[in-house]
C-alpha positions in Angstrom: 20.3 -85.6 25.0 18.4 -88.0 28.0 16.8 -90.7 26.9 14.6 -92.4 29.0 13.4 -96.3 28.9 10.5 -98.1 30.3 10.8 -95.8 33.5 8.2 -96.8 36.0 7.9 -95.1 39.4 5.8 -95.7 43.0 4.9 -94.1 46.4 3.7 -97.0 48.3 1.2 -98.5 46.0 0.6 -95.7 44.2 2.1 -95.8 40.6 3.2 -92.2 39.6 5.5 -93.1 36.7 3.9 -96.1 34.5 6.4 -97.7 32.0 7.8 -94.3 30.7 9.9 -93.8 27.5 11.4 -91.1 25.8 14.3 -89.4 23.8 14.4 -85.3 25.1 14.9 -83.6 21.6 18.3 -81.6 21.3 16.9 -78.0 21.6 13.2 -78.5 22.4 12.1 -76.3 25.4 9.5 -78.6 27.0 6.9 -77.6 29.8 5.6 -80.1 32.4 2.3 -79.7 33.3 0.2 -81.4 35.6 -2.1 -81.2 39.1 -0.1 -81.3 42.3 1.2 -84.1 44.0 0.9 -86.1 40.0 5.0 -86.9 39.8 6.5 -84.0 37.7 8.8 -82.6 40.5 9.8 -86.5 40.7 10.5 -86.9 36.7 12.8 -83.9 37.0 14.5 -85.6 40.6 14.8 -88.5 39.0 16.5 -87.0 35.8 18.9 -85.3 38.2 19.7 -88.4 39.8 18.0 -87.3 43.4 15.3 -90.0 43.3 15.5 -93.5 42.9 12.9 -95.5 40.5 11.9 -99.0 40.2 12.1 -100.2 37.0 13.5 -98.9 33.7 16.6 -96.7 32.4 17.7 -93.4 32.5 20.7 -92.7 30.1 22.9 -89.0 30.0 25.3 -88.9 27.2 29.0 -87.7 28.4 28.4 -84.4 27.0 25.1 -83.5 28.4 26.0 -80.9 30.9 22.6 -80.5 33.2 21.5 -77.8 35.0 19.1 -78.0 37.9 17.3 -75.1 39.5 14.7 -75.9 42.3 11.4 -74.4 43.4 12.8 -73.4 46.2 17.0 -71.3 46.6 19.5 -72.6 48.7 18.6 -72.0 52.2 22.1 -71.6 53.1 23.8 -69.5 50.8 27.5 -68.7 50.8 28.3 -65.2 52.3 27.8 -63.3 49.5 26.4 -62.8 46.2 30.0 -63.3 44.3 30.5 -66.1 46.7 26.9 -67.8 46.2 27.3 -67.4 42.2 31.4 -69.0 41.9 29.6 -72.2 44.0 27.6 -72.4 40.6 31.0 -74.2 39.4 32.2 -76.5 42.1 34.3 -77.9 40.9 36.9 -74.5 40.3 34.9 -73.4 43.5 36.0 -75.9 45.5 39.5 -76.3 43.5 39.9 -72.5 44.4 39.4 -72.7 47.8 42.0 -75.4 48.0 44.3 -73.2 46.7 44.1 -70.2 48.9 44.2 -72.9 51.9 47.6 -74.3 50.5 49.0 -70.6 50.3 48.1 -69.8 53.2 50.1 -72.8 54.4 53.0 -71.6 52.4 53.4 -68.7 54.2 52.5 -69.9 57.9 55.0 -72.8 57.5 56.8 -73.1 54.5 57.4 -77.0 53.3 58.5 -78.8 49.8 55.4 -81.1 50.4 53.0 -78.4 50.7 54.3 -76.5 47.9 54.2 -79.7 45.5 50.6 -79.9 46.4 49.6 -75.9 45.5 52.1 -76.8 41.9 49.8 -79.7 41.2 46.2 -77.6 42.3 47.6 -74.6 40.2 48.1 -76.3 37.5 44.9 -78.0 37.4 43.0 -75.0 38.4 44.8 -72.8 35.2 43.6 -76.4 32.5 40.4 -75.6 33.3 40.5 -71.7 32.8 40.3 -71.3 36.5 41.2 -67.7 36.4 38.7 -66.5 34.2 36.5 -68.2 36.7 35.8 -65.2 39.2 35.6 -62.6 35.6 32.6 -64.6 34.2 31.0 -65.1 37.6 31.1 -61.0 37.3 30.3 -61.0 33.9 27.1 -63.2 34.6 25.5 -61.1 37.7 26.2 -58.2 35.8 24.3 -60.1 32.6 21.6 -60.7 35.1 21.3 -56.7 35.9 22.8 -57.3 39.3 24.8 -53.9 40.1 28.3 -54.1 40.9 28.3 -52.8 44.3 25.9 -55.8 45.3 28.5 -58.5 45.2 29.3 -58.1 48.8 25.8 -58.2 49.6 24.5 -61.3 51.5 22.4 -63.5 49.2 19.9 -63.5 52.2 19.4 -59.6 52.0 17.6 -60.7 48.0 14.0 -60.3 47.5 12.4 -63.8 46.6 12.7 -62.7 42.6 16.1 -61.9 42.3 17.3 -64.9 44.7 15.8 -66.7 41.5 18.3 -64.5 39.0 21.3 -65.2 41.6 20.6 -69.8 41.3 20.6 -68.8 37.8 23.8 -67.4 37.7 25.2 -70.1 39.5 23.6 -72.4 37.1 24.7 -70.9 34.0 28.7 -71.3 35.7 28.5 -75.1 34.5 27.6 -73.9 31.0 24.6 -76.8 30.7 23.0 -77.8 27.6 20.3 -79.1 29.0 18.5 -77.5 31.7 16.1 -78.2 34.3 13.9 -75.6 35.9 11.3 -76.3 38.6 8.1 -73.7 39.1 11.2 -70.8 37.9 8.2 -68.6 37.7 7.7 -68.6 42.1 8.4 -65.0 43.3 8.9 -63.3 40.0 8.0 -59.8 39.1 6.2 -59.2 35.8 9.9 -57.6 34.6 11.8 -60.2 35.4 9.1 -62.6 34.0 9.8 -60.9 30.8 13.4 -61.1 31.1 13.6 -64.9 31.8 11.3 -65.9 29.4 13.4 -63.6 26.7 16.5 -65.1 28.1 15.6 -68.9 28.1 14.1 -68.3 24.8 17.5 -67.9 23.2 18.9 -70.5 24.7 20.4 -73.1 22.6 19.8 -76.3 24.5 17.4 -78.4 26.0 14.5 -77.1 28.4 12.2 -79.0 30.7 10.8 -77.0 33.0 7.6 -77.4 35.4 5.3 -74.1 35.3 1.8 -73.6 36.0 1.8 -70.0 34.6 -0.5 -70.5 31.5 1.1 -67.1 29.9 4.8 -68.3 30.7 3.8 -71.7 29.1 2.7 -70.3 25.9 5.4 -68.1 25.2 8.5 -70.3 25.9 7.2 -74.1 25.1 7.3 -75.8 21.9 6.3 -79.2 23.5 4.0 -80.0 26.8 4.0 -82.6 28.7 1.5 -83.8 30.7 1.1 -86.3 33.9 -1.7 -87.9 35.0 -2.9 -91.0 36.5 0.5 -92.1 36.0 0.6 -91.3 32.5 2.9 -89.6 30.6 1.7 -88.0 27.2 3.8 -85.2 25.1 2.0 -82.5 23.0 3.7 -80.5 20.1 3.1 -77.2 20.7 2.4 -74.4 23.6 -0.8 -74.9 26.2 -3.1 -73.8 24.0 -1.9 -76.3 21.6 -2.0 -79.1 24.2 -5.5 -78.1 25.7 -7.0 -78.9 21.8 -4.8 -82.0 21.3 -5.5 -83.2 24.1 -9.3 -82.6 24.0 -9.2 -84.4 20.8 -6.8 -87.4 21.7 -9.1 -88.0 24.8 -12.3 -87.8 22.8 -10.5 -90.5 20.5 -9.7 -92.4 23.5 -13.1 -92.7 24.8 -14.3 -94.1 21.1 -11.9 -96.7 21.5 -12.7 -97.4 24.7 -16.2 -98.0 23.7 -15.8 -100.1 20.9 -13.8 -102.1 22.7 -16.1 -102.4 25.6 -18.7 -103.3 23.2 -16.6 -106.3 21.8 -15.8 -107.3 24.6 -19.8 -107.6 25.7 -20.8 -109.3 22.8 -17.9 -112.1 23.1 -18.6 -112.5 26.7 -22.5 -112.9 26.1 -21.4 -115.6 23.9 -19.1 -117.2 26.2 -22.0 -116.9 28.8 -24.3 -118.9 26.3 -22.0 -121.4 25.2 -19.4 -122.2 27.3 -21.2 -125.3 28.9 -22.0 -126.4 25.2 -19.7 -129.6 24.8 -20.0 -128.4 20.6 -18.8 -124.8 21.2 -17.0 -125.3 24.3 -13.9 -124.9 22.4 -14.9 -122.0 20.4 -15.7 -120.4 23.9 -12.6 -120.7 25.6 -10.5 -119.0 22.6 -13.3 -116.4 23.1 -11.9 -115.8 26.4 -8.6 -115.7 25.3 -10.3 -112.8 22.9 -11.6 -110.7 25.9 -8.4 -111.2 28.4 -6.6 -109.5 25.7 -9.0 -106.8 24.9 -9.6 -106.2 28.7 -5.7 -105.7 29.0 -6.0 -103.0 25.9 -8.4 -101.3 27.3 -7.1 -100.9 30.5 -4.0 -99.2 29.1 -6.3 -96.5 27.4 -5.5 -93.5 29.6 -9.3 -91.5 30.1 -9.4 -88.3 31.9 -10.7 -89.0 35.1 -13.6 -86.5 36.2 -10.9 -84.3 38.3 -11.5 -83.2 41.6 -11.3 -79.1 42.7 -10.3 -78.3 46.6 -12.3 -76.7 48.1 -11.0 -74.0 50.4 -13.7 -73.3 52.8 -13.0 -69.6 54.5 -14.9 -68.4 57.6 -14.0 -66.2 60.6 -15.0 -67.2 63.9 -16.1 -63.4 64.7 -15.9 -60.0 62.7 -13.2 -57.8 63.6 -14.1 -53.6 64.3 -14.3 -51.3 61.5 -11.3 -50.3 61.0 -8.2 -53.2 60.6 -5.3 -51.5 60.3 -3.8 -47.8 59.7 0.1 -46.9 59.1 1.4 -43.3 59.0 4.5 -42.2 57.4 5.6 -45.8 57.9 9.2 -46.9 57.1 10.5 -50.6 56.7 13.1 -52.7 55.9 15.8 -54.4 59.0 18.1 -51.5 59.4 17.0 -47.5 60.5 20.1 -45.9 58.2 19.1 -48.2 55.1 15.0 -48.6 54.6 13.7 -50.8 52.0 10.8 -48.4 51.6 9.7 -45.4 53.3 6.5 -44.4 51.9 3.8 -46.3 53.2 0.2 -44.3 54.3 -2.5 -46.3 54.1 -5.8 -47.4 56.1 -7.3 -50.7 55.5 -11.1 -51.1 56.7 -12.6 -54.4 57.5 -13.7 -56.4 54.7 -11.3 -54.6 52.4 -9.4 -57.2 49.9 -6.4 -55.7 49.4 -3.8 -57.0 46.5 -0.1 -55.8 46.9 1.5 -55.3 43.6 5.2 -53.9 42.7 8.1 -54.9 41.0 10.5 -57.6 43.1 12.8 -55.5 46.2 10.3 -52.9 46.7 9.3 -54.0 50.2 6.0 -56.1 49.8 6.9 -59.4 51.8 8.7 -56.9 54.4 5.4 -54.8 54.7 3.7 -58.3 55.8 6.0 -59.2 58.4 6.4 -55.8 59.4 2.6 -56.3 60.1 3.0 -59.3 61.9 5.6 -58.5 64.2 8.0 -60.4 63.5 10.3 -57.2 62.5 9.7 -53.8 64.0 8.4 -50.5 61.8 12.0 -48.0 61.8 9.5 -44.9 62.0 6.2 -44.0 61.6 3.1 -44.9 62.9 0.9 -48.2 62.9 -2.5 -49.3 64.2 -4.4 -52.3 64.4 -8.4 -52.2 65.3 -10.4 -54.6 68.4 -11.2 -58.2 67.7 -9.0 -59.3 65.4 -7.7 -62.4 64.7 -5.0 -62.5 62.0 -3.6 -65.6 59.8 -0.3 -64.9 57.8 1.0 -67.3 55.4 4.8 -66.1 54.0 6.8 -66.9 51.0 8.5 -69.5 53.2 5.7 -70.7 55.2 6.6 -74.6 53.7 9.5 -74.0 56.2 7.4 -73.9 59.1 6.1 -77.6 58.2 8.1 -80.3 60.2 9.3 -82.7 57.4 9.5 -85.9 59.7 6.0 -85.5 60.9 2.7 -86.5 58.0 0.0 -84.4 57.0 -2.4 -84.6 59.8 0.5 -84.3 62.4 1.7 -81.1 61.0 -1.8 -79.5 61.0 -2.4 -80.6 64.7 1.0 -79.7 65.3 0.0 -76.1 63.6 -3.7 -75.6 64.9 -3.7 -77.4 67.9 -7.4 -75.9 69.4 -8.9 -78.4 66.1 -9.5 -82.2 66.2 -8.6 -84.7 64.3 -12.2 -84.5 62.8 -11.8 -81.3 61.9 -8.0 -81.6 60.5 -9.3 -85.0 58.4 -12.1 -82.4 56.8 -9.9 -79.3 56.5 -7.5 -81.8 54.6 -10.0 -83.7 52.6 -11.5 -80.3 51.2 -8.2 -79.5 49.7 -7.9 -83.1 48.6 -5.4 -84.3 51.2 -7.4 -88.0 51.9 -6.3 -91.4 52.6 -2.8 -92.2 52.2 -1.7 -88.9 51.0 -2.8 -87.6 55.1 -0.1 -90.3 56.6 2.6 -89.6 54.0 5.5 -87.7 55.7 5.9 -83.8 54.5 9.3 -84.5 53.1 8.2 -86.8 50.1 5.1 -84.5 49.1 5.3 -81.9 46.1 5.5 -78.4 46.6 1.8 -77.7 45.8 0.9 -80.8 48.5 3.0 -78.4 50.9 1.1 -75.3 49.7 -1.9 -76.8 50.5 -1.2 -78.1 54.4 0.0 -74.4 55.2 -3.4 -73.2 54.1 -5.3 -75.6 55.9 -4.2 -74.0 59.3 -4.9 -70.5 57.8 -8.8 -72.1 57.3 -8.8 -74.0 60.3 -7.6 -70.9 62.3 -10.8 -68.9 60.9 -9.0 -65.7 61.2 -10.8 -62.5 60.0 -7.4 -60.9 59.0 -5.4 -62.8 56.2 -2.2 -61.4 54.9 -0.7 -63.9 51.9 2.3 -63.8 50.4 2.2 -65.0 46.8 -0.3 -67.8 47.7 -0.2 -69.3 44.3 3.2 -70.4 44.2 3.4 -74.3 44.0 -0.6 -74.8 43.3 -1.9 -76.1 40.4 -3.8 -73.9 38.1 -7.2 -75.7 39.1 -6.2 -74.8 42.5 -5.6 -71.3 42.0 -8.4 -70.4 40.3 -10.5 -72.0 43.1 -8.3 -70.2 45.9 -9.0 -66.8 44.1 -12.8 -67.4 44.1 -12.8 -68.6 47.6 -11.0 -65.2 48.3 -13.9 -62.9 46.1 -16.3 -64.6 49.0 -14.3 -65.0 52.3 -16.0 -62.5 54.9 -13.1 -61.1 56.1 -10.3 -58.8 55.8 -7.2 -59.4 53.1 -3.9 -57.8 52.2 -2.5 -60.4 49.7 1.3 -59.7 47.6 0.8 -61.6 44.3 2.7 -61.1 40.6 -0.2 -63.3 39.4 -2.3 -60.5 37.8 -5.3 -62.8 36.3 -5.4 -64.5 40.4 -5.7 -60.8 41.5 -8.4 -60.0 39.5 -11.0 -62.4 40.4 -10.7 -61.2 44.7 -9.4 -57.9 44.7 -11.4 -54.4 44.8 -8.6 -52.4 46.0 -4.8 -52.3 45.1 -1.8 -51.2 46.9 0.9 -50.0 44.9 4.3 -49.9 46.4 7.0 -47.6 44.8 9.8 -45.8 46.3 9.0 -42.2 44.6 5.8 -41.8 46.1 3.8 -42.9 49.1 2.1 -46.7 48.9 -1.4 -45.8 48.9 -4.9 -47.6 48.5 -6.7 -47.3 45.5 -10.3 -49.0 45.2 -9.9 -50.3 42.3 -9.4 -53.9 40.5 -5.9 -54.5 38.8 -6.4 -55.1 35.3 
C-alpha cells in the first residue's frame, strides 16, 4: 500500500506535518483523530495528491487503486442519480459519453473518419467491460438501498445522509483498495450509521478515515492515529485503546523529559563553574557538546500541550414573547403535489430547547428553512411570537463564507453592526487568534469553517437559534463544549442532530418527525 517518507508539511511558519514516515498496512482500517485546524484533512489531501508538501516522499504502488470521499458532496452533481453514480468511473464515463457523441455524428452526417473514431472508442470501451458499466452502477445504488425509481431523481433532491450513500457509490465504481474517507459520519442517520460501519467493516482493503464520532471510531478502527503539534503518532487499537496508550506513552514521555532536563542542569552547572578554568576548560567544552545534543533530544519529545477549549459565549440582546413559534397542520417539502412531510403540529414556547431527531429524508433540514423563509409552508398554518430575533445556521452554512476573504473579513462581512474588537474576541473565544484570523477561508479545515459560521450566530445574540447538525466538522473537545454552552444559553433552540450523546447534555424536549403520525413535542430528554 502508500508508504510515506520523511514527509514534512507548513502553513506559513506553522509546521503541521514534522518529518513524517510510514508504511499504511494492507487491510488495516485506520482512524485519524485530532483537534481542528491540526493537519489531518491535509495528510489525506496530500495522499490524494491535492496538496503540495515541502519535503519528503509519498509513494502509491501501480495497483493501489484509491478512493477519496470528502466531508463535503459534489456541489454540482450530474443530472441524476444514475448519472452522478457512472461519473464514479471516469474514465468509461467519459469514454461513454464520447461514444454516444460519435453516433450521433454518424447519423447527422455520415463519414469513414468519424466511423474509424467510434470503431476505435468501441473497442476500447468493450476492453474494459464498458457495458457492464451502467448494470453495476444499478447494481451498486440498489446495494446502497437506493429504490429503482430514484435513478432519475436529481442528486440535489437527497437529504444530506443519503447524498453521502450516492459519493459512495460513485467511489466504489473504481473498485479501490485503499480508501480515503473524510468526517463520512457528517449528516448520517443512526441507520445508515449502522449500515456504513457494517459495510466498511467488510471491506478488504485499506481504510484511513477522519472521524470524530467516538462510537464510529471504536467499532470500525483497528489503528488510530493521532496529530498534534505537528506530530504524528499511530496507536494499535480502537479510541479507547489509544486514549490508555497514549496516556501511558505521554506519562513516559514526560519521565524522559525530566531526566533529561536534569542532566542537562547538572552538566551546565558544571560548565558554569568551570569553563573559565584553564585545567577543565577542555572538559567543559565537550560538556557543551553533551547538552547541545541532549537539548536537541529533548526537544523532539512530543508532550501534550495543556489544550485549549472554545468558548462559545451565547447571549440574546433582548427576550423574545412567550410564545416563539406555533405551526398547524403544517406541510413541507418544495412541491404542493409531492410533500416531504405533512404532519407537523407543534408549539414551541420561549426558552424551549428543542432537539429534532428522525431518520435521514424525513424533512428535518426542510422544517428549518421552511422556518426561515427561505421556502414557503405548502399548507397549514404557522406563527411566530413579538421580539424575536432569530440566528439559523444550515447544513451548508460553510457555503455562505467567502473563500478569498480571512477570518475576520468574513465575520465583518457576516455581522457587520460588530467591530473589529468585538469580531477579534468572538474569534479568540473559539480559538481563532493570531495568524489563524488573517489566513484565507479556503486553506482552513472544516472544523475552522464550523467555527467562523458560529461566531456570527454569537455575535448576532439572537434569542431564537435553529441548528442544523452543528457538530459536523468540530472536534470532540469542541462539541462537548458547544452542547454545554447550549444547556445554558437563555434563549430559544430548535436544533436537528444524529448526535444522540450532543443532544443529551442541552435538550429537555424532543421533536420527533415521522411520516405516519403528526411531529409533535415531547418534554423529554433523548436518551
Amino acid at each position: 500500500m502508500i508508504i510515506v517518507k520523511n514527509l514534512t508539511k507548513h502553513f506559513g511558519a506553522k509546521e503541521i506535518i514534522k518529518n513524517f514516515s510510514y508504511n499504511f498496512p494492507i487491510g488495516a482500517k485506520i482512524a485519524i483523530v485530532g483537534a481542528n485546524g491540526v493537519g489531518k484533512t491535509t495528510l489525506i489531501n496530500i495522499l490524494i495528491g491535492l496538496e503540495e508538501y515541502e519535503s519528503g516522499e509519498v509513494i502509491i504502488p501501480n495497483d493501489c487503486i484509491v478512493g477519496y470521499i470528502p466531508q463535503v458532496p459534489c456541489s454540482n452533481p450530474k443530472i441524476t442519480i444514475l448519472e452522478e453514480c457512472l461519473s464514479g468511473n471516469n474514465k468509461l464515463y467519459n469514454l461513454n459519453n464520447e461514444i454516444k457523441d460519435l453516433l450521433n455524428k454518424l447519423d447527422n452526417n455520415y463519414s469513414e473518419d468519424i466511423y474509424n473514431k467510434y470503431l476505435l472508442k468501441e473497442e476500447k470501451f468493450s476492453h474494459y467491460d464498458g457495458y457492464a458499466f451502467e448494470a453495476k452502477a444499478k447494481s451498486m445504488l440498489l446495494g446502497l438501498e437506493f429504490a429503482q425509481e430514484q435513478f432519475n431523481q436529481s442528486p440535489m433532491e437527497l437529504s444530506g445522509g443519503w447524498r453521502m450513500r450516492l459519493e459512495l457509490a460513485k467511489m466504489l465504481m473504481n473498485d479501490p483498495n485503499f480508501i480515503l474517507l473524510d468526517e463520512p459520519t457528517n449528516h448520517l442517520d443512526l441507520p445508515s450509521l449502522i449500515w456504513l460501519e457494517g459495510y466498511l467493516r467488510t471491506f478488504n482493503g485499506t481504510l484511513l478515515f477522519i472521524s470524530h464520532d467516538k462510537e464510529f471510531i471504536n467499532g470500525l478502527a483497528d489503528k488510530v492515529m493521532h496529530i498534534q503539534n505537528g506530530f504524528i503518532n499511530v496507536y494499535n487499537g480502537n479510541f479507547n485503546d489509544f486514549l490508555e496508550q497514549k496516556e501511558a506513552h505521554e506519562t513516559l514521555m514526560q519521565k524522559q523529559k525530566a531526566s533529561i532536563s536534569k542532566k542537562t542542569n547538572q552538566l551546565q552547572a558544571f560548565v558554569d563553574r568551570f569553563r573559565y578554568k584553564a585545567s577543565k576548560a577542555k572538559q567543559a567544552q565537550s560538556q557543551l557538546k553533551i547538552i547541545e545534543k541532549l537539548k536537541q533530544i529533548e526537544n523532539k519529545i512530543n508532550l501534550t500541550d495543556n489544550v485549549k477549549l472554545p468558548l462559545f459565549k451565547m447571549e440574546i440582546e433582548y427576550p423574545s414573547s412567550k410564545v416563539v413559534l406555533e405551526i398547524k397542520d403544517g406541510s413541507i417539502g418544495y412541491t404542493i403535489n409531492n410533500p416531504i412531510n405533512n404532519t407537523i403540529n407543534f408549539k414551541l414556547m420561549r426558552g424551549w430547547k428543542v432537539a429534532v431527531i428522525g431518520t435521514n429524508g424525513i424533512g428535518k433540514s426542510t422544517l428549518l428553512k421552511t422556518i426561515v423563509k427561505q421556502i414557503p409552508l405548502l399548507s397549514g398554518q404557522i406563527s411566530f411570537g413579538n421580539n424575536l430575533k432569530i440566528g439559523y445556521y444550515a447544513q451548508n452554512q460553510l457555503d455562505v463564507l467567502n473563500p478569498k476573504l480571512n477570518a475576520i473579513d468574513n465575520l465583518l462581512s457576516l455581522v457587520p453592526s460588530i467591530t473589529i474588537q468585538q469580531a477579534r474576541t468572538v474569534l479568540g473565544n473559539l480559538l481563532i487568534t493570531n495568524d489563524d484570523i488573517n489566513k484565507p477561508i479556503a486553506v482552513m479545515s472544516g472544523g475552522e469553517k464550523s467555527k467562523i459560521a458560529i461566531a456570527a450566530l454569537l455575535a448576532s445574540k439572537n434569542n431564537f437559534i435553529l441548528l442544523d447538525e452543528p457538530t459536523n466538522h468540530l472536534d470532540m473537545s469542541s462539541v462537548d463544549v458547544l452542547a454545554n454552552a447550549l444547556s445554558e444559553y437563555p434563549g430559544t433552540l430548535l436544533v436537528v442532530s444524529h448526535n444522540r450523546s450532543f443532544i443529551n447534555v442541552f435538550a429537555d424536549h424532543i421533536l420527533q418527525m415521522d411520516r405516519k403520525k403528526p411531529a409533535e413535542l415531547v418534554g423529554v430528554i433523548c436518551n
